[in-house]
C-alpha positions as CSV (number, residue, x, y, z in Angstrom):
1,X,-0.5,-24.1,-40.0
2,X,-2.1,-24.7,-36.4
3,X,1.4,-23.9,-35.2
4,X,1.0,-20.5,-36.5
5,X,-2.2,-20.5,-35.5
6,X,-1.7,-21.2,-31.8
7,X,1.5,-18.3,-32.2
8,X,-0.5,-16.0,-33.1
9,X,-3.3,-16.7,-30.7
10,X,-0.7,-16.8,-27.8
11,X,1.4,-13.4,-29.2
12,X,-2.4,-11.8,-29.5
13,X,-3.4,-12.6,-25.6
14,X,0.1,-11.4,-24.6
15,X,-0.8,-8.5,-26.3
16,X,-4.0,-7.9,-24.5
17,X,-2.2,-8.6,-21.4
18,X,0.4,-6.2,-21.8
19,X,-2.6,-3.7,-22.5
20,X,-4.3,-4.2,-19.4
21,X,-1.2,-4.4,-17.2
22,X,-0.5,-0.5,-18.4
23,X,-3.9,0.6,-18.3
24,X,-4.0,-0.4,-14.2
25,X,-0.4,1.4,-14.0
26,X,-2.2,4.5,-15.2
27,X,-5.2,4.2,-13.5
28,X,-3.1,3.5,-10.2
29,X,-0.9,6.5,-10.9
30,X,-3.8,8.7,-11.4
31,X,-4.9,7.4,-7.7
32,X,-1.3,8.3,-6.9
33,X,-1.7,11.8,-8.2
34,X,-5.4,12.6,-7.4
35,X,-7.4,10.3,-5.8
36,X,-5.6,8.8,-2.9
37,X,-4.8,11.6,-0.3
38,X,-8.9,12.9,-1.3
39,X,-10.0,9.7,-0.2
40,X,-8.0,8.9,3.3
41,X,-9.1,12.1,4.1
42,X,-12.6,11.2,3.7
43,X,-12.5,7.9,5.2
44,X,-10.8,9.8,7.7
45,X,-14.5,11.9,8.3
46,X,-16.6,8.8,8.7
47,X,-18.7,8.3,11.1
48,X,-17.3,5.6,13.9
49,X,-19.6,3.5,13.6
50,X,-19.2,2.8,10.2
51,X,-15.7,2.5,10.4
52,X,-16.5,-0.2,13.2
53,X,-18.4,-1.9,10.6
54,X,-16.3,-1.9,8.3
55,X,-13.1,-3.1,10.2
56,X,-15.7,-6.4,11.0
57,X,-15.7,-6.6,7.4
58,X,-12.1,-6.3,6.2
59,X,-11.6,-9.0,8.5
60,X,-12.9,-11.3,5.3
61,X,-9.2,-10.6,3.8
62,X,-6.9,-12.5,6.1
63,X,-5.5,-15.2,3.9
64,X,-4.6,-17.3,7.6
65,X,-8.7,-18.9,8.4
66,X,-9.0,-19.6,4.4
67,X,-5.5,-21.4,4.3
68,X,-6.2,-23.5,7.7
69,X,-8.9,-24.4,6.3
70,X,-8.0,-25.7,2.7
71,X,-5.1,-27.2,4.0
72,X,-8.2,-29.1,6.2
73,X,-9.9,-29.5,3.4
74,X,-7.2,-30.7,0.8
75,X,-6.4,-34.3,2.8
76,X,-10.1,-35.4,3.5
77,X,-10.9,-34.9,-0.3
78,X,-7.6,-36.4,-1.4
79,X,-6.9,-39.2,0.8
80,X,-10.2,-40.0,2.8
81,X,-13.3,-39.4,0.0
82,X,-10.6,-39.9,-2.8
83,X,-12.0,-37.0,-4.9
84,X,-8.8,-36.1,-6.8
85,X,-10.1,-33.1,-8.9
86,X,-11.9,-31.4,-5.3
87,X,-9.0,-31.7,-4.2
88,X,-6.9,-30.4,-6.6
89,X,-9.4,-27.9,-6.9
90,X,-8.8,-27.4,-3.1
91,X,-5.1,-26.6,-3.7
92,X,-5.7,-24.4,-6.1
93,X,-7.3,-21.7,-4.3
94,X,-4.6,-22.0,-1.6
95,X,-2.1,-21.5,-4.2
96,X,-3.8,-18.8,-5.6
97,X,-4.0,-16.9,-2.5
98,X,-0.4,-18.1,-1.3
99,X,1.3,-17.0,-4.4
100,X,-0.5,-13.6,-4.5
101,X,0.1,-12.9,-1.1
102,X,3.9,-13.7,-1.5
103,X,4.4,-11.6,-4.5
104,X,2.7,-8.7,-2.9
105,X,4.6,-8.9,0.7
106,X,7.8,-8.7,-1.5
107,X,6.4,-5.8,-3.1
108,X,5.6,-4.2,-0.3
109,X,9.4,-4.1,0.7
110,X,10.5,-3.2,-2.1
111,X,8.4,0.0,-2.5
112,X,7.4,0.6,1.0
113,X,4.9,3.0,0.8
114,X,3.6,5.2,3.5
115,X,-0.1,4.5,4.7
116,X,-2.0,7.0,5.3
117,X,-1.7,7.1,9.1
118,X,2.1,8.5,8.5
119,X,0.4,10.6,6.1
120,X,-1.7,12.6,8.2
121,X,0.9,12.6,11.3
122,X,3.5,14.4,8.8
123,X,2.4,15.2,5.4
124,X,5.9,14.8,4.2
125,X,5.4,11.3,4.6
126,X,3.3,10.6,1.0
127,X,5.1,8.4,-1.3
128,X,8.1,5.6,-1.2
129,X,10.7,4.8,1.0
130,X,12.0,2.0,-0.4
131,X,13.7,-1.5,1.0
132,X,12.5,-0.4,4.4
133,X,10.6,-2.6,6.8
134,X,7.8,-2.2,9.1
135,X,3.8,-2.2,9.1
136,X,3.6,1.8,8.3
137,X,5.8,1.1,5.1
138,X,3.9,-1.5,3.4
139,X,1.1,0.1,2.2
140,X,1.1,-0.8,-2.0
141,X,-0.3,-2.9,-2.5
142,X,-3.2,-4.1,0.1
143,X,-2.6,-7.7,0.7
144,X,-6.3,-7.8,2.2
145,X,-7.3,-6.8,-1.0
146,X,-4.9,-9.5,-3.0
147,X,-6.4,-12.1,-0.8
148,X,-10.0,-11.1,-1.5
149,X,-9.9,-10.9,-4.9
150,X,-7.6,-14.0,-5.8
151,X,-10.0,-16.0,-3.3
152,X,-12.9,-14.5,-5.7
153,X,-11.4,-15.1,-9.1
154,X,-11.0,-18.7,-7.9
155,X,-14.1,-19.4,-7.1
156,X,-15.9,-17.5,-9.9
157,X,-13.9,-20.1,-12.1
158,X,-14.9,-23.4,-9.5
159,X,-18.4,-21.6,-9.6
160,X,-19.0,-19.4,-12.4
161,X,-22.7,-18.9,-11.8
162,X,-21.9,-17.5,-8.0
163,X,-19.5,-14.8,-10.2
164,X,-21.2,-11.8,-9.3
165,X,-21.7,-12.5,-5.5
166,X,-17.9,-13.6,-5.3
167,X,-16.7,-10.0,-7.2
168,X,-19.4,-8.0,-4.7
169,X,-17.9,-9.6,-1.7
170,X,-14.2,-8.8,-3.3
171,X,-15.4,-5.1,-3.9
172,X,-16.7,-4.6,-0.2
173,X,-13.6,-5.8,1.3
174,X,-11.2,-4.1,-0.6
175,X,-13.3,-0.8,-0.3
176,X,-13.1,-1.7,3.8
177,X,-8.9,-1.1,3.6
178,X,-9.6,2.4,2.7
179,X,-12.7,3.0,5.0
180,X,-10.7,1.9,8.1
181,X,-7.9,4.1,7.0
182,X,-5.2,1.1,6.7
183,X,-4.9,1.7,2.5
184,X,-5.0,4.4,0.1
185,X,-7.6,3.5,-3.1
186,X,-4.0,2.6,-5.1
187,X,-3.0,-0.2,-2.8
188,X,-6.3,-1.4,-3.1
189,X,-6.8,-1.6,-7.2
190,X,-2.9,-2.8,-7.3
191,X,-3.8,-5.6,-4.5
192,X,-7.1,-6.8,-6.7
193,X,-5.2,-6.6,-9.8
194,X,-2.4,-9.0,-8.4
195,X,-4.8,-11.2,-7.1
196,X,-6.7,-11.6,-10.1
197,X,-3.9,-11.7,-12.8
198,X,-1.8,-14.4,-10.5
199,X,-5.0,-16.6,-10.4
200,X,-5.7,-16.6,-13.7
201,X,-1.9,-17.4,-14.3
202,X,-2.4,-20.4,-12.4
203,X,-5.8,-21.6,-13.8
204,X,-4.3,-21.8,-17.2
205,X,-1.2,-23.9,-16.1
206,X,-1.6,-27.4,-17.2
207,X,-1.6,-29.1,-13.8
208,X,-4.2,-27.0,-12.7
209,X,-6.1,-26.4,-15.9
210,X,-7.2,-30.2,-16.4
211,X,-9.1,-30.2,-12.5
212,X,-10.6,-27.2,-13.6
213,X,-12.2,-28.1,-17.0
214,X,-12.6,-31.6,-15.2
215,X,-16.5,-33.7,-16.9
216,X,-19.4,-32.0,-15.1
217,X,-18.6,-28.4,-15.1
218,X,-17.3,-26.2,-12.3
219,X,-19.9,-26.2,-9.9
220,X,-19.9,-30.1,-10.1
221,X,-16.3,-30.1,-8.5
222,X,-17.0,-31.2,-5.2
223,X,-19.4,-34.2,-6.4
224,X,-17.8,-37.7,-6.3
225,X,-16.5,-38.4,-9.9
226,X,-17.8,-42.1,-11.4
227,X,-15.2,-45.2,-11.2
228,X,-14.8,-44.2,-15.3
229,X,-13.7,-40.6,-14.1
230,X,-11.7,-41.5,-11.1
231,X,-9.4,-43.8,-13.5
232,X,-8.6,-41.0,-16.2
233,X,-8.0,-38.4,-13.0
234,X,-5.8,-40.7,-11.3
């Protein structure tokens, strides 16, 4: 009976996935369709000086300064304060952002979109090339945006009750791609739906899983376990 239980619970969720997964496609064809060229063209418009703003901003969605510095970060917890969940916690995020980010580069080869710079030199170029190579075919999706979001997901499951600075942050840097021209609105929702679904993928994988439900609650993860704690994490 619990087996059937947990079947039907896991064929349910799958479900629901499969739900959402088809409800972005749709709302990022619809961006395809209607929304994208619209918006380049008024981020385009936009004043200079908030485009200089914003390109301080996007800035916040290079994976490279968050991955130096978990990959600090990881070793003192580990092997210096022996904190095993921080640090598996630690490793986490950088996965979460490594394996996002890898997924979407691949992406980007495979479809090789156009950005909207090759857009408005020749108006032809709008759409997929394909297998091609090169920074003005990897447009879909925004791997600023993957970064962002799978960095927030993370921590709004470290620190739930931070959720809603975390997600604002996400929001602002994603919306920079397309201020600063670099994205069309499409790259941007598939980026932050990669990031999130691949991080949540990850949180419920039983290595992970355990550091995250880890005595104490989220926000208690980078605290010094007790000796009776230490023992069961070991």
């Amino acid at each position: 009976m619990i087996e059937r239980n947990r079947s039907g619970l896991f064929w349910d969720d799958f479900r629901r996935q499969i739900l959402i997964a088809l409800l972005f496609a749709a709302m990022i064809a619809g961006c395809y369709l209607m929304v994208d060229r619209p918006a380049a063209a008024w981020a385009r418009g936009l004043d200079p000086r908030t485009v200089a703003a914003f390109k301080k901003i996007t800035l916040f969605g290079s994976s490279g300064p968050y991955l130096a510095a978990l990959a600090g970060l990881y070793p003192v917890l580990r092997f210096y304060l022996h904190r095993s969940v921080a640090s598996k916690r630690a490793l986490f995020v950088a996965a979460a952002i490594v394996i996002s980010g890898l997924t979407v580069d691949l992406l980007k080869w495979v479809v090789a979109r156009w950005r909207p710079k090759a857009y408005f030199a020749d108006p032809s170029q709008y759409g997929f090339a394909f297998f091609r190579t090169g920074y003005e075919y990897n447009s879909f999706p925004s791997g600023h945006a993957t970064t962002a979001w799978a960095l927030a997901c993370a921590l709004t499951l470290l620190y739930p009750r931070l959720s809603l600075f975390w997600i604002g942050a996400a929001a602002v840097v994603a919306a920079s791609r397309v201020i600063v021209g670099a994205h069309y609105p499409g790259d941007v929702l598939a980026g932050a739906w990669f990031g999130v679904v691949i991080t949540l993928a990850l949180g419920r994988s039983a290595w992970f899983h355990v550091a995250l439900a880890a005595p104490g609650g989220a926000s208690q993860g980078l605290e010094k376990p007790s000796s009776r704690e230490t023992s069961q994490e070991e």
